[in-house]
C-alpha angles and dihedrals in degrees: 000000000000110000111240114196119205121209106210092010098167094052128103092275102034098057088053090042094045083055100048094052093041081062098051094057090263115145097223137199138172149178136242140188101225131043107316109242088191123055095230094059112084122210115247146144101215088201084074119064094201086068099049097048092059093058094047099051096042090043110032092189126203082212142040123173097195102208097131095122153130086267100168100090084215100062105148098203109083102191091042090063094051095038096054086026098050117012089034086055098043088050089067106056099038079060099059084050092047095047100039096235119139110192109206096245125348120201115208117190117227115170143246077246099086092068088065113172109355106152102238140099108225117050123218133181084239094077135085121257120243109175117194105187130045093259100057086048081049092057088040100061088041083066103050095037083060104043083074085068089059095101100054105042141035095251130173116178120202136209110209110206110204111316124164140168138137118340103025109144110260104251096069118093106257098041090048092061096042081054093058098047084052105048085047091252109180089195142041135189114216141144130251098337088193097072115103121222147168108272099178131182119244090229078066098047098045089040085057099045089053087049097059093045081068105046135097090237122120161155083024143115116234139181118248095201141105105216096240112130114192116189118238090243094060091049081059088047095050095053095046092061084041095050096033094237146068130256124211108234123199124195110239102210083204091055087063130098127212121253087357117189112248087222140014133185143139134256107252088189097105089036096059089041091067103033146033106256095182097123106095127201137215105227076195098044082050094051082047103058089043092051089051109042 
């Protein structure tokens, strides 16, 4: 079995994506920042070299699957989001050179975040980043500080557009409203309900990311999207019929965003060119299985 490590493994992302290459015959491990619960996660601030070098020498992975990040786009504490976002990540890699180990593909997640405000409504990696908050500079220079990797490993960076599904963390969009469905809420503050975004499920997203750690792909920057917008009113809709009531929603001026594009998604075209995207997702089986857990 070829080892998989996991960066971040007991986040929201890395205990769906542990599962999913465990099933597909995968000997995982991962690291966390906190005490291991399972004997296969290794303890590690990424943020410390020291750590990370550890894991890399004791381990020498054929796969890494780099998610360990300042994910909440609200994070209040600036230095903490480049020093895990971009050093972490430097440290990394710096490990695997240090170390001479050369995994057989690493994926590192970026984020949707670096295009910023580009007036338009469909993204492609074709465009140039314009990112407008600390933690899409953050992914940027993660980027760039990367691509000088390039030449020393098989690397392929993704940028994740919206995805959700059981166990994300409360204060993001999707698991706030289920919240409130499940909790009997009659009213709900949100922003402009009208907008359309990605709402993807995490089984996308993980099936994607094993995909392209087989693939040939390499030294290069993808979405990680499906071009399938769904407006937030239909997310409300969709729960009402889910949850067998319906919930009051106000408008919180302060929840919207000026100028704000009516619909946002991201081009799948480069995506689909270098895998296979047949698997296919519910937005309502996923806001099902969230209701319900």
């Amino acid at each position: 079995m070829k080892k998989v490590l996991i960066t971040g493994i007991n986040g929201f992302t890395g205990i769906h994506l542990e599962k999913y290459l465990l099933s597909q015959g995968f000997d995982v491990y991962g690291t966390v920042i906190n005490r291991p619960e399972n004997v296969k996660h290794f303890q590690c601030d990424i943020t410390k070299k020291e750590d990370i070098s550890r894991v890399i020498s004791s381990l020498s992975p054929e796969y890494i699957v780099h998610i360990a990040a300042i994910s909440f786009v609200g994070e209040a504490n600036a230095s903490l989001i480049y020093d895990v976002n971009v050093m972490g990540t430097e440290n990394l890699l710096q490990a695997l050179v240090d170390a001479n180990v050369k995994p057989e593909k690493i994926i590192i997640a970026s984020s949707a975040t670096v295009y910023g405000n580009q007036g338009q409504e469909l993204l492609s990696e074709f465009m140039c980043p314009k990112p407008v908050n600390h933690y899409g500079v953050s992914k940027l220079a993660m980027e760039c500080m990367v691509a000088n990797f390039y030449n020393k490993f098989d690397i392929i960076i993704t940028r994740p557009f919206n995805y959700t599904g059981v166990g994300q963390a409360g204060h993001f969009l999707i698991p706030k409203i289920v919240d409130h469905f499940k909790a009997k809420k009659e009213e709900i503050e949100l922003g402009n309900i009208h907008v359309a975004r990605e709402f993807n499920d995490i089984d996308y997203v993980v099936d994607v990311y094993h995909k392209l750690l087989l693939s040939d792909e390499k030294s290069t920057v993808v979405n990680l999207s499906s071009n399938n917008p769904i407006k937030l009113l239909d997310v409300i809709e969709m729960m009402n019929e889910i949850a067998g009531y319906k919930i009051k929603v106000k408008v919180n001026p302060a929840f919207v965003r000026e100028n704000e594009i009516k619909s946002l998604a991201g081009s799948v075209e480069k995506l689909s060119s270098m895998i296979d995207l047949q698997k296919e997702f519910s937005l309502e089986k996923t806001l099902t299985g969230m209701y319900e857990s």
